[in-house]
VOTOR-718115 format. One line per field, with one value per residue: residue in one letter; residue number from 1; x, y, z of N, C-alpha, C in turn. Coordinates in Angstrom, 2 decimals. Example, Ala and Ser with C-alpha at 12.3 -4.5 7.8 and 13.67 -1.06 7.14 Angstrom:
# VOTOR-718115
r	[A_S]
k	[1_2]
n_u	[13.19_12.85]
n_v	[-5.69_-2.25]
n_w	[7.80_7.08]
ca_u	[12.30_13.67]
ca_v	[-4.50_-1.06]
ca_w	[7.80_7.14]
c_u	[13.20_12.90]
c_v	[-3.30_0.03]
c_w	[7.80_7.87]
# end
This chain:
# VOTOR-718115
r	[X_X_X_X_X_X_X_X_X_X_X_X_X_X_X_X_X_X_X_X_X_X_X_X_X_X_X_X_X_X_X_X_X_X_X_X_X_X_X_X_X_X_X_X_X_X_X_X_X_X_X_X_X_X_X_X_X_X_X_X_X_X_X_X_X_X_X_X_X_X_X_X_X_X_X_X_X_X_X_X_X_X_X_X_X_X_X_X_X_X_X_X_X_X_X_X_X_X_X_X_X_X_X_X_X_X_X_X_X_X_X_X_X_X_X_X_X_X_X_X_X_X_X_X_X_X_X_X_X_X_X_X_X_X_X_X_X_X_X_X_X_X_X_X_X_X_X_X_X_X_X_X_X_X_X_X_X_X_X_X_X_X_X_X_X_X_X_X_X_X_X_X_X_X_X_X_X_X_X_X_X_X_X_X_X_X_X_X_X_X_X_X_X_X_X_X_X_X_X_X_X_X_X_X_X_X_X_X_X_X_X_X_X_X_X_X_X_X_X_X_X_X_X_X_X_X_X_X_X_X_X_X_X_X_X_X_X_X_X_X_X_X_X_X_X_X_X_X_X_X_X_X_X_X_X_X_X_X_X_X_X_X_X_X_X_X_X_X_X_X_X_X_X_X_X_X_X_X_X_X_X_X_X_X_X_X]
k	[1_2_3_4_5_6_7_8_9_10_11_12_13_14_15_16_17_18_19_20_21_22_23_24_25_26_27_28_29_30_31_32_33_34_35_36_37_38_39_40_41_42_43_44_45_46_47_48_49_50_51_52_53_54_55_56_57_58_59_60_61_62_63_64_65_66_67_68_69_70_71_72_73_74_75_76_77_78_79_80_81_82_83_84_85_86_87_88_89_90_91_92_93_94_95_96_97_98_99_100_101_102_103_104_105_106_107_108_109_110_111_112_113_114_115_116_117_118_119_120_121_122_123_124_125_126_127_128_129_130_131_132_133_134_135_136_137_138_139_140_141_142_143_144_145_146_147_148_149_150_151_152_153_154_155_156_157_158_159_160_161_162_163_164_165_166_167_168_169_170_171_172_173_174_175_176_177_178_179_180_181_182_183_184_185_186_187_188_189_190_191_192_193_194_195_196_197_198_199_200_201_202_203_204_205_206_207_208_209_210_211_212_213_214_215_216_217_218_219_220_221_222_223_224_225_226_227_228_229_230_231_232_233_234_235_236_237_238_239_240_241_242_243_244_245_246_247_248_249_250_251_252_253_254_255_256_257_258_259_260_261_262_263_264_265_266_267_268_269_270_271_272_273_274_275_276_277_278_279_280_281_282_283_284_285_286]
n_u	[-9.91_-11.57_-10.14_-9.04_-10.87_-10.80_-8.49_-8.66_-9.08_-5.98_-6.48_-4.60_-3.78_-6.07_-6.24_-4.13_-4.49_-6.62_-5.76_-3.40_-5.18_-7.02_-4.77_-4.51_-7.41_-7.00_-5.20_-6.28_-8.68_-7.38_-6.37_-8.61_-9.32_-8.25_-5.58_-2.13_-1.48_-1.23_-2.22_-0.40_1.16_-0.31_-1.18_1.78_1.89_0.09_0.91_2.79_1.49_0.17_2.34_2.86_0.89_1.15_3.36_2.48_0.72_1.29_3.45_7.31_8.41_6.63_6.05_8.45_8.48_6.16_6.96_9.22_8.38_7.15_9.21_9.95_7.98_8.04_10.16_10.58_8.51_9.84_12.17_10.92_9.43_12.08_14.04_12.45_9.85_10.16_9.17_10.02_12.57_14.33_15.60_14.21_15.09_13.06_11.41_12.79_13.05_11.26_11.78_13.64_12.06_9.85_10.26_12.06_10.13_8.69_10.42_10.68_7.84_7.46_9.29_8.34_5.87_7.02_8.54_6.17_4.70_6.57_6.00_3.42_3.26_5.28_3.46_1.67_2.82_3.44_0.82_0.17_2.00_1.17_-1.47_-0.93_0.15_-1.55_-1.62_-1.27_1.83_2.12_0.02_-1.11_-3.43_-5.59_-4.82_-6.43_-6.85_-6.62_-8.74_-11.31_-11.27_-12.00_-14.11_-15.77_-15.70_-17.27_-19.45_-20.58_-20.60_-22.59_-24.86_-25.11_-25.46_-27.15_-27.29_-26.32_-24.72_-22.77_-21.57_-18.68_-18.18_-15.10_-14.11_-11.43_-11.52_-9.83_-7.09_-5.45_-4.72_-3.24_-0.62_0.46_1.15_2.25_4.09_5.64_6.39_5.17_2.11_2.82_2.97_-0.17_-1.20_-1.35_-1.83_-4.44_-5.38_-4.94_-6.73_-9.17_-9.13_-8.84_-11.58_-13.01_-14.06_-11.78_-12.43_-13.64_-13.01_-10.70_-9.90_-7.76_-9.30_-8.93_-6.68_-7.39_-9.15_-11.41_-12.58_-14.71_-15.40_-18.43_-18.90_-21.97_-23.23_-25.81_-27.86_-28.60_-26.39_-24.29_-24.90_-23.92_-21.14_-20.15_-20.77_-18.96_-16.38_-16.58_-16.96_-13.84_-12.37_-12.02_-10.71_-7.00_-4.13_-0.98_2.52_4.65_7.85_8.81_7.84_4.40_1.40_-1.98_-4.17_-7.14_-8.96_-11.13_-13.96_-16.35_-18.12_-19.87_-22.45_-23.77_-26.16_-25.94_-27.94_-29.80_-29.94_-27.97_-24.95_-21.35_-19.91_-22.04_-22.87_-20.89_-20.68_-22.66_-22.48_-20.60_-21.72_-23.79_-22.02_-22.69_-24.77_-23.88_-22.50_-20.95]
n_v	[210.25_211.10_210.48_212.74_212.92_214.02_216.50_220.02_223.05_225.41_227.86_229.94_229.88_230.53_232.81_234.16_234.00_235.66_237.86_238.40_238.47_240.96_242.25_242.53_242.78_245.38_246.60_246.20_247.76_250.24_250.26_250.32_252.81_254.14_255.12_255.68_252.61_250.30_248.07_246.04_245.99_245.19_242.32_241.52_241.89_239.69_237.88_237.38_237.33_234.96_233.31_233.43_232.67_229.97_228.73_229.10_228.06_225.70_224.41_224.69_224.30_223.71_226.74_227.84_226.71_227.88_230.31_230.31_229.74_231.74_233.65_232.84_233.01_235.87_237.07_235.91_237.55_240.27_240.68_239.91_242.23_243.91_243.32_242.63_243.68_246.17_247.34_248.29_250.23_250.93_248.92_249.04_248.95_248.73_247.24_245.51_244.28_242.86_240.08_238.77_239.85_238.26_235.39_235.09_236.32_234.23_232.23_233.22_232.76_230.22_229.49_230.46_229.06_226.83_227.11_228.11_225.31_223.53_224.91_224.53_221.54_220.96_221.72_219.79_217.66_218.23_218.60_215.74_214.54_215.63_214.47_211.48_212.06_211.13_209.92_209.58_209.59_208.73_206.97_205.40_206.04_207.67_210.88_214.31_214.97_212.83_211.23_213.20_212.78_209.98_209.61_211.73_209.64_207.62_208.40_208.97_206.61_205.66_206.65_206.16_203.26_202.87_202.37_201.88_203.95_205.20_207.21_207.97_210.31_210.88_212.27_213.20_214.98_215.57_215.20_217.36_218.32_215.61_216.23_217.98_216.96_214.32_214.77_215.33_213.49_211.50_211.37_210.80_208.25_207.52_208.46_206.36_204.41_204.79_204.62_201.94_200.58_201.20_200.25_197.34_197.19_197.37_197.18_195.93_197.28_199.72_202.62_205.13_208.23_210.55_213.80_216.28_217.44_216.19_214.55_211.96_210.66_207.99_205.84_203.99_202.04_200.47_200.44_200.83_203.00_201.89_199.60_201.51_202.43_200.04_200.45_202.69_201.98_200.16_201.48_203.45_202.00_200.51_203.25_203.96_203.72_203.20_201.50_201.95_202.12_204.64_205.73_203.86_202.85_201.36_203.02_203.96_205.09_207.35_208.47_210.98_210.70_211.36_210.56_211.52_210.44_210.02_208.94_208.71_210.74_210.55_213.35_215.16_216.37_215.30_217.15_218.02_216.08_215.38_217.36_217.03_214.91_215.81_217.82_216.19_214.95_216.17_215.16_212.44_209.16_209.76]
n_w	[98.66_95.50_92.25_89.97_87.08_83.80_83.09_83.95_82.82_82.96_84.83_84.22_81.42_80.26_81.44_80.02_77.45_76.89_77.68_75.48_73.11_73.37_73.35_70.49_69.48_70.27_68.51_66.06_66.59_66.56_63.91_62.38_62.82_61.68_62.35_62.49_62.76_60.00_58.17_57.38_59.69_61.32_60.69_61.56_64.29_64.48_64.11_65.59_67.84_67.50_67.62_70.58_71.86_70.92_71.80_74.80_75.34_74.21_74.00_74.26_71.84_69.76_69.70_68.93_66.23_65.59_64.90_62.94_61.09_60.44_60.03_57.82_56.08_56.55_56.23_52.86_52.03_52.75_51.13_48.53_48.01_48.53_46.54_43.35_43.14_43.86_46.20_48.35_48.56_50.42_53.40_56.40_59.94_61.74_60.48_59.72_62.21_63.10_62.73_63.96_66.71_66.83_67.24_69.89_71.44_71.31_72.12_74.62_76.02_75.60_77.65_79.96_80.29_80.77_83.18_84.79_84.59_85.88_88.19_89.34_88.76_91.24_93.11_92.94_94.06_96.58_97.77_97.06_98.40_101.14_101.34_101.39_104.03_106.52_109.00_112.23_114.44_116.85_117.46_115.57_114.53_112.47_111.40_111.60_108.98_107.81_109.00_108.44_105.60_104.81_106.44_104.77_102.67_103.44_104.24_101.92_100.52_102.62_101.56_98.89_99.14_101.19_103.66_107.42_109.26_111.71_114.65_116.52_118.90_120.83_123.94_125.96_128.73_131.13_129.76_129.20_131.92_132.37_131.36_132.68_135.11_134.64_132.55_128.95_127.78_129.34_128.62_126.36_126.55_127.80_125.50_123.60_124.87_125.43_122.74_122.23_123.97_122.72_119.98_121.45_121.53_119.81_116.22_113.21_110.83_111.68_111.67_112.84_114.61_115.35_116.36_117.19_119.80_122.13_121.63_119.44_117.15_116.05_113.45_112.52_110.67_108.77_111.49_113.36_115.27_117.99_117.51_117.93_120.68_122.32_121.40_122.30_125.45_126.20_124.73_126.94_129.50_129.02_128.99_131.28_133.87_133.20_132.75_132.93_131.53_132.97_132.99_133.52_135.83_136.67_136.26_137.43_135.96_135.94_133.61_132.49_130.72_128.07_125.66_122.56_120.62_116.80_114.69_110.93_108.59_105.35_104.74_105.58_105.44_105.54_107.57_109.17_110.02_111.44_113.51_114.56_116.45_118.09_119.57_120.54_122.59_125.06_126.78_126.90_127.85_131.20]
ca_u	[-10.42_-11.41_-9.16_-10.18_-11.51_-10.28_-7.82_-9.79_-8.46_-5.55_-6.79_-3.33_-4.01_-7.36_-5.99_-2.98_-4.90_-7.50_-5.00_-2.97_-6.65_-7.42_-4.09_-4.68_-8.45_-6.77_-4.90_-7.46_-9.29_-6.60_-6.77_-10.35_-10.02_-7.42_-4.10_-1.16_-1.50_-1.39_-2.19_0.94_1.73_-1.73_-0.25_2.54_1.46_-1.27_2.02_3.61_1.06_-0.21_3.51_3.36_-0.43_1.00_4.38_2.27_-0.59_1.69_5.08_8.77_8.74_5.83_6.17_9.76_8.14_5.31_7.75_10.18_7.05_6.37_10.53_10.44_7.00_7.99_11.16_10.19_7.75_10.78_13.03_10.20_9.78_13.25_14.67_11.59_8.08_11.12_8.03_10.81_14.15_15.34_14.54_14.18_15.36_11.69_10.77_13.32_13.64_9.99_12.14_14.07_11.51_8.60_10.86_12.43_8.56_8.03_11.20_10.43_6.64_7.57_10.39_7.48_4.91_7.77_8.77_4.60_4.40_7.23_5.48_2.19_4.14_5.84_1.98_0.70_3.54_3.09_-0.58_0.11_2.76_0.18_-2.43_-0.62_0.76_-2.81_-1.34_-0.56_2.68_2.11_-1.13_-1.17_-4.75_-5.74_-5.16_-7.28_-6.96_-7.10_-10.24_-12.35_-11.03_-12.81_-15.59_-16.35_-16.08_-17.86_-21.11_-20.98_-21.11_-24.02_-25.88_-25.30_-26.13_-28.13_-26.64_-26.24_-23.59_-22.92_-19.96_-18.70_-17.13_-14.87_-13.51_-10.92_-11.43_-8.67_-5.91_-4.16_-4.32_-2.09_0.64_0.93_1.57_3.28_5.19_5.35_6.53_4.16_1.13_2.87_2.15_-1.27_-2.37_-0.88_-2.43_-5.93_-5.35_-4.82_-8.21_-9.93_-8.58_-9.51_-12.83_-13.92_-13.56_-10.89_-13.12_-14.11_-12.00_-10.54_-8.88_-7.29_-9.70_-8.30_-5.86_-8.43_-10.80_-11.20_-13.62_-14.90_-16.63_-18.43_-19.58_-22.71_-23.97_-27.18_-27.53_-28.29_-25.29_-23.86_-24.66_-23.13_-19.49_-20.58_-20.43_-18.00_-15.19_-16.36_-15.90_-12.38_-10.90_-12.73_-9.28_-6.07_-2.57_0.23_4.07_5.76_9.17_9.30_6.42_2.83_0.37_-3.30_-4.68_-8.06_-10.04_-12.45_-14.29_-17.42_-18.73_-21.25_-22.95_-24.91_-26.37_-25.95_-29.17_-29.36_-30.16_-26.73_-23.37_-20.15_-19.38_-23.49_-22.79_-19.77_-21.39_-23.87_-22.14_-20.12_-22.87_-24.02_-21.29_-23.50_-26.09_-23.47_-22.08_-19.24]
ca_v	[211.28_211.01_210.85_213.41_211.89_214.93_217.51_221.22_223.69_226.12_229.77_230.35_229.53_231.39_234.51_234.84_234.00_236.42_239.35_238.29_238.75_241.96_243.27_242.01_243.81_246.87_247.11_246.31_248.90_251.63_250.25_250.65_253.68_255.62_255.60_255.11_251.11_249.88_246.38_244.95_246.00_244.03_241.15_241.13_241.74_239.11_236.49_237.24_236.75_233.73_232.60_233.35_231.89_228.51_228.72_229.28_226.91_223.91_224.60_225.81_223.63_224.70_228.02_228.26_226.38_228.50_231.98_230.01_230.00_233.56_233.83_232.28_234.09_237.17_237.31_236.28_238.82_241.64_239.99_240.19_243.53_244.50_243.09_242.33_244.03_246.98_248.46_248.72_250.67_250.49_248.05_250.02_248.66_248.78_246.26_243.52_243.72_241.58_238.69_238.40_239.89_237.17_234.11_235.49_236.22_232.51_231.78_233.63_232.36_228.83_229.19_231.26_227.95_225.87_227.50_227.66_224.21_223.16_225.89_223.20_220.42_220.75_221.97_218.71_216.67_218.65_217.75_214.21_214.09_216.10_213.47_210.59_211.68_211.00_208.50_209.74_208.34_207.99_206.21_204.32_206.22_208.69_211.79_215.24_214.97_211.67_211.38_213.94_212.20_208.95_210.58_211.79_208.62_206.76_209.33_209.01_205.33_205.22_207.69_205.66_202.21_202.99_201.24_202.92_204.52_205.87_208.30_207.86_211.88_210.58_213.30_212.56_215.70_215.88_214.68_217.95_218.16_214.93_216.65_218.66_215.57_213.32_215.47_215.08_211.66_210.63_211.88_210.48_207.10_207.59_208.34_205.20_203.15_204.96_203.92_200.37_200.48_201.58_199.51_196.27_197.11_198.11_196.15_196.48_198.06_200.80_203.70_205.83_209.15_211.96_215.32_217.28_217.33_215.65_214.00_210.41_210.30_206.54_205.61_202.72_201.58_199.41_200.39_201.88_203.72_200.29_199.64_202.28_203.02_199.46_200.80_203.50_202.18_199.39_202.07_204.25_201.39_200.62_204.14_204.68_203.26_202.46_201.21_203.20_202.26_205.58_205.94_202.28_202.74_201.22_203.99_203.47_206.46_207.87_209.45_212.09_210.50_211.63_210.14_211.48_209.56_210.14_208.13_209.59_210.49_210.94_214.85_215.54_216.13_214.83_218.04_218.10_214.77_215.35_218.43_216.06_213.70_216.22_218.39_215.18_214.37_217.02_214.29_211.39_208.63_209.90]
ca_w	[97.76_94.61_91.08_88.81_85.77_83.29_84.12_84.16_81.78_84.13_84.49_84.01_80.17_80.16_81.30_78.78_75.77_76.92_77.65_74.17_72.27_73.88_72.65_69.24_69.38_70.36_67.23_65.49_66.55_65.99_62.27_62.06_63.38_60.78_62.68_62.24_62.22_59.09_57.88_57.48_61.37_61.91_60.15_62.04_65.41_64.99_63.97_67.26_68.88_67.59_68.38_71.88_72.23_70.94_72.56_76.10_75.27_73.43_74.40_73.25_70.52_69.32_69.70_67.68_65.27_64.82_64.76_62.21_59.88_60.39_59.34_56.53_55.07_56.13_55.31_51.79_51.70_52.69_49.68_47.07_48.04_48.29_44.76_42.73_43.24_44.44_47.20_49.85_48.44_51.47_54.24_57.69_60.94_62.52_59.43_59.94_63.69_63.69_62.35_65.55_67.70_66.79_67.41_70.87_71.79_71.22_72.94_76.08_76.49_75.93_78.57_81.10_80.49_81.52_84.43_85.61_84.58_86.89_90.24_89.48_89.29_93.02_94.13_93.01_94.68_97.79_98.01_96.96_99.93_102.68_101.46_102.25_105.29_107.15_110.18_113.37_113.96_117.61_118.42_114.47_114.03_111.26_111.46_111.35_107.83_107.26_109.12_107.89_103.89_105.40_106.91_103.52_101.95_104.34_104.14_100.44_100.60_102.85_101.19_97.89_99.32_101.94_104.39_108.06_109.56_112.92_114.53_118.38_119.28_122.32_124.56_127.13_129.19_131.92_128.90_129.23_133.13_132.57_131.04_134.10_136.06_133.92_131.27_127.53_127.77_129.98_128.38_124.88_126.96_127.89_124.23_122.89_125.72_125.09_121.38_122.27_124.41_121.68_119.10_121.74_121.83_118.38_114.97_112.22_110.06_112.14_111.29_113.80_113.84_116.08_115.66_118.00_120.95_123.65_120.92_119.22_116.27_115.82_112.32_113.15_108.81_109.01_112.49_113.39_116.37_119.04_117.79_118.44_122.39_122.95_121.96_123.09_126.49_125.96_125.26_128.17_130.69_129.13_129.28_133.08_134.31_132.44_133.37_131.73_131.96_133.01_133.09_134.33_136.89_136.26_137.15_136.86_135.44_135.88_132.88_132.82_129.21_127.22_124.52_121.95_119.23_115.85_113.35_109.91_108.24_103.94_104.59_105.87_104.86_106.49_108.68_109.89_110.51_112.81_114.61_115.40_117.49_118.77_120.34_121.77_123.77_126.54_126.97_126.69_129.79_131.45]
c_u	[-10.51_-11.21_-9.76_-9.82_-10.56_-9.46_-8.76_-8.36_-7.71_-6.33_-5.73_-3.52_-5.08_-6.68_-5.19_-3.33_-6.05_-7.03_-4.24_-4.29_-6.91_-6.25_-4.14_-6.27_-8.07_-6.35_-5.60_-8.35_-8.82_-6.44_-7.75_-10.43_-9.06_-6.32_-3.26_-0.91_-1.83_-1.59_-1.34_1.74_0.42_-1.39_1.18_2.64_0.38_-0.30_2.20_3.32_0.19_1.29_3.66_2.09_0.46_2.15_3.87_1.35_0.22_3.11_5.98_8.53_7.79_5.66_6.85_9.52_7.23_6.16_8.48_9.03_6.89_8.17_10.55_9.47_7.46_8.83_11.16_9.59_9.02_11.34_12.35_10.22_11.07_13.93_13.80_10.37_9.29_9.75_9.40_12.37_14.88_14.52_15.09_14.17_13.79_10.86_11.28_13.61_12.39_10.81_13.18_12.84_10.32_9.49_11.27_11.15_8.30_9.22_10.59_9.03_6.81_8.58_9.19_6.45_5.53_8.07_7.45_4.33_5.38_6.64_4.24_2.62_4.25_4.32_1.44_1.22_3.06_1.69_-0.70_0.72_1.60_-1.21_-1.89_0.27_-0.36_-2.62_-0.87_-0.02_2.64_0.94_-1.15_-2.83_-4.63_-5.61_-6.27_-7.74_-7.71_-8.69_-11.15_-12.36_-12.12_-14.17_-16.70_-17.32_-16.98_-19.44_-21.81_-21.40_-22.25_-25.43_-26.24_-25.74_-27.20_-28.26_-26.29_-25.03_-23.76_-21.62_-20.04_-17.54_-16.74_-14.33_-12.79_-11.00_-10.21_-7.07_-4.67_-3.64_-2.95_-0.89_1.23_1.79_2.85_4.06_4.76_5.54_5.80_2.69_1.10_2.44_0.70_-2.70_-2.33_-2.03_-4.57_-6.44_-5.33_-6.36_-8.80_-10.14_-9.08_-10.82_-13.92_-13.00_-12.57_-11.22_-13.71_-12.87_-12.20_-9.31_-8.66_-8.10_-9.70_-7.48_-6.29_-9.36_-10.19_-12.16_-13.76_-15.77_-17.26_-19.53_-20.46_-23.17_-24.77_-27.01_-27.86_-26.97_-24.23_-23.35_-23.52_-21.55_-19.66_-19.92_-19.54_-16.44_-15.49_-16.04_-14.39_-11.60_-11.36_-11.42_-8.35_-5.16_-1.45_1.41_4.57_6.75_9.68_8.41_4.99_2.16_-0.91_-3.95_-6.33_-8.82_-11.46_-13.08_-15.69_-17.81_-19.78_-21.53_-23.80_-24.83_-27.14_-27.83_-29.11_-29.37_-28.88_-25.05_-22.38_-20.14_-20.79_-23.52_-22.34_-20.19_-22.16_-23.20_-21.30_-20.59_-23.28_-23.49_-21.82_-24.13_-25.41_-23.13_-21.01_-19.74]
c_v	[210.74_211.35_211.73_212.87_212.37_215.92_219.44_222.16_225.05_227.32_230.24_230.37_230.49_233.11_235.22_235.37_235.17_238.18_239.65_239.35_240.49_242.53_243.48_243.08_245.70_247.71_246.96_247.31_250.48_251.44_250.27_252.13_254.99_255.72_255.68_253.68_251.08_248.12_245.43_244.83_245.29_243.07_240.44_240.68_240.60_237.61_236.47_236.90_235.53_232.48_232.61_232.54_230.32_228.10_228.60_228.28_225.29_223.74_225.19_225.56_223.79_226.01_228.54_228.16_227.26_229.95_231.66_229.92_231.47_233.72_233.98_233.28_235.51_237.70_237.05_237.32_240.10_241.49_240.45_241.47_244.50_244.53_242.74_243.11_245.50_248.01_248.60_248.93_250.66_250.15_248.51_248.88_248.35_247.69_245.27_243.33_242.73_240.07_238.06_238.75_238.34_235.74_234.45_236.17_234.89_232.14_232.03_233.27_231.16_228.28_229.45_230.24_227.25_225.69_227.59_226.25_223.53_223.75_224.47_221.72_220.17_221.03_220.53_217.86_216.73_218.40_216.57_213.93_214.57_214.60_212.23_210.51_211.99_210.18_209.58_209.11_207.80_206.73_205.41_204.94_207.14_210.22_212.93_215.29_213.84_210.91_211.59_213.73_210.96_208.81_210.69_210.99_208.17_207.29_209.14_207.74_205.08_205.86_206.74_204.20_201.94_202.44_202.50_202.60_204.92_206.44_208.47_209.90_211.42_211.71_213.15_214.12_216.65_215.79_215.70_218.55_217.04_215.17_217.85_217.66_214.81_213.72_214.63_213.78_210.80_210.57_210.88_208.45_206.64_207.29_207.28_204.21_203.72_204.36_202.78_199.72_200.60_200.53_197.89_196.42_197.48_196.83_197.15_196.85_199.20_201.90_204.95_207.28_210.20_213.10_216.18_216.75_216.43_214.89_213.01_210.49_208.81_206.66_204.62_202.81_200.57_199.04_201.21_202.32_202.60_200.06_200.04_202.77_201.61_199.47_201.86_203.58_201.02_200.09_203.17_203.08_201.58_201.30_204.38_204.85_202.55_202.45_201.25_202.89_203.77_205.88_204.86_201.97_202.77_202.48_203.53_205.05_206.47_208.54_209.81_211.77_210.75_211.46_210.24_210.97_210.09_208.67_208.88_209.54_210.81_212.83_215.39_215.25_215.86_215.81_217.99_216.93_214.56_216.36_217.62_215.33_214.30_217.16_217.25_214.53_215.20_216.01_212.76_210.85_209.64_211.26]
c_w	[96.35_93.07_90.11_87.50_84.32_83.79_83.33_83.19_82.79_83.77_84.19_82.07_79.36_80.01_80.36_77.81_75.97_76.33_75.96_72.95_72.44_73.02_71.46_68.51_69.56_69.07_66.07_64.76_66.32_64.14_61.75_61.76_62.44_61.59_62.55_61.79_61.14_58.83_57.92_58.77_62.02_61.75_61.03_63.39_65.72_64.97_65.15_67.97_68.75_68.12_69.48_72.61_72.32_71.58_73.99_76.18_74.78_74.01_73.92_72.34_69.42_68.38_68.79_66.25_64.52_63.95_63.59_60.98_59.56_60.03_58.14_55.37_55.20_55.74_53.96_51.60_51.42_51.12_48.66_47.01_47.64_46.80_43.66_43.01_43.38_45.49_48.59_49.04_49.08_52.58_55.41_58.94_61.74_61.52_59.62_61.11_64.33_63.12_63.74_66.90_67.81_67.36_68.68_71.82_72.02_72.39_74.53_76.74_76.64_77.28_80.20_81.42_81.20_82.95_85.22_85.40_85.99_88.45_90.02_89.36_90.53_93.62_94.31_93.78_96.05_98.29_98.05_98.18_101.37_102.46_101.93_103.70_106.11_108.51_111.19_113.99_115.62_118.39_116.92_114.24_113.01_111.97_111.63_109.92_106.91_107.51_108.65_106.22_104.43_105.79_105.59_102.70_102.45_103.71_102.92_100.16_101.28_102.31_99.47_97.85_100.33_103.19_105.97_108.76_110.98_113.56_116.35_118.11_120.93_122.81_126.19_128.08_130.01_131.38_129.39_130.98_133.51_132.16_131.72_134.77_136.01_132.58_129.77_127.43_127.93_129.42_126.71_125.44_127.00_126.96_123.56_123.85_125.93_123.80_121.23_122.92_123.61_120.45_119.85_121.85_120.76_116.87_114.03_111.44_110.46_111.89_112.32_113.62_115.29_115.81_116.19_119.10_121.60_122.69_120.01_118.11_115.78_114.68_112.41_111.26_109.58_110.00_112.80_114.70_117.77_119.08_118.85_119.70_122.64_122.44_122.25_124.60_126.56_126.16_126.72_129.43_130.32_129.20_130.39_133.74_133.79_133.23_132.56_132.85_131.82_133.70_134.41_135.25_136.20_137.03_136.55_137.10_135.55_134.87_132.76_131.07_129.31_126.35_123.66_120.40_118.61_114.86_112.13_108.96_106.68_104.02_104.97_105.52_105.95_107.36_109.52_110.81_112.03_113.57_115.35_116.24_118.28_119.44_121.13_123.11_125.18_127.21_127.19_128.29_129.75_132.51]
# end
């Protein structure tokens, strides 16, 4: 997959500063509008909330910083008032409780970024860990996941050099009839020793993957569809009849295989791609 270039601005960020704004317009608009609000509760409310904007957008440190600004002015302001200009004879509880509230605003947004910064944190790990765990640990092929990441690439590369591609959809049919037979064990044999067929009869550049229970997706880079039929029928002889150690006894196993092929064309995307070859397997040997 590939690294993103820039990182995208969170909606988490978007929505705050949106909702913040909105509250900010509200009062606004009740001071437009003759209410009760007065200017200096516009003033104040517009501190707080520029302290909790930059506290949620920059961080704690930030944040404290910004509120310890809005301290210092507005608590001067009370002061001048109080003993000099004398507009406040007495200074009212609902006047100096914005000098603790604005800073403990900042506190608590910069603590609320932290704590969402840390939930996206563990998301990204957790994606980083599901992406590299793409191997299926018993046959050494790619995954469902890891596949259809490959797939991707692959498509994108031939589409950008021009170069052709082609996609085997194997299908062992009777697979889960054998875990009637020969139990989980036996069956965990089978797939290993189908994986080893596969693997002798195809190059180390072909990329191979698990894409379902019963199914084999082959990438074959840099083969056209000629190619193609001859592994095609290359792996259908070698899984016709295999010889599987179970539980100390050689058995020579029988599979019921189907194999359908495409060769990728520029008009199609990776999944069109893989429909394609997996509709074909109707028409395929086997």
């Amino acid at each position: 997959m590939k690294k993103r270039e820039k990182k995208t601005l969170r909606s988490d960020l978007i929505l705050f500063n949106i909702m913040v704004l909105i509250y900010l317009v509200a009062i606004a608009i009740m001071l437009g509008t003759g209410s009760s609000v007065n200017l200096q509760s516009f003033i104040v409310a517009a501190s707080m909330s520029l302290s909790i904007i930059v506290g949620y957008n920059m961080g704690l440190i930030q944040g404290l910083f910004t509120s310890l600004a809005f301290v210092f002015l507005y608590g001067t302001y009370l002061l001048y008032g109080s003993l000099i200009s004398g507009q406040y004879a007495e200074v009212k509880v609902d006047t100096v409780i914005w000098l603790f509230w604005v800073p403990l605003a900042a506190f608590v947004t910069g603590h609320l970024r932290n704590a969402i910064d840390n939930i996206f944190t563990l998301q990204d790990k957790y994606s980083a860990i599901e992406r590299f765990i793409t191997v299926d640990e018993l046959t050494g092929m790619s995954n469902a996941q890891g596949f259809f990441q490959k797939l991707e690439e692959e498509v994108s590369r031939a589409k950008r050099f021009k170069q052709p591609l082609s996609l085997l959809f194997i299908v062992i049919h009777n697979l889960n009839e054998m875990s009637k037979i020969y139990g989980v064990n036996g069956v965990a044999e089978i797939r290993k020793a189908i994986a080893e067929k596969i693997n002798d009869n195809t190059r180390k550049v072909d990329l191979k993957g698990i894409v379902e229970d019963n199914s084999i997706g082959l990438i074959l880079t840099g083969t056209n569809l000629e190619g193609a039929e001859v592994v095609q029928r290359k792996i259908y002889l070698a899984l016709g009849r295999i010889s599987v150690l179970i539980e100390g006894k050689k058995k020579v196993i029988k599979l019921k295989v189907i194999i359908g092929k495409a060769t990728f064309s520029d008009e199609e995307d990776s999944l069109s791609f893989y429909d394609k070859a997996k509709e074909d397997n109707r028409f395929a040997v086997g």
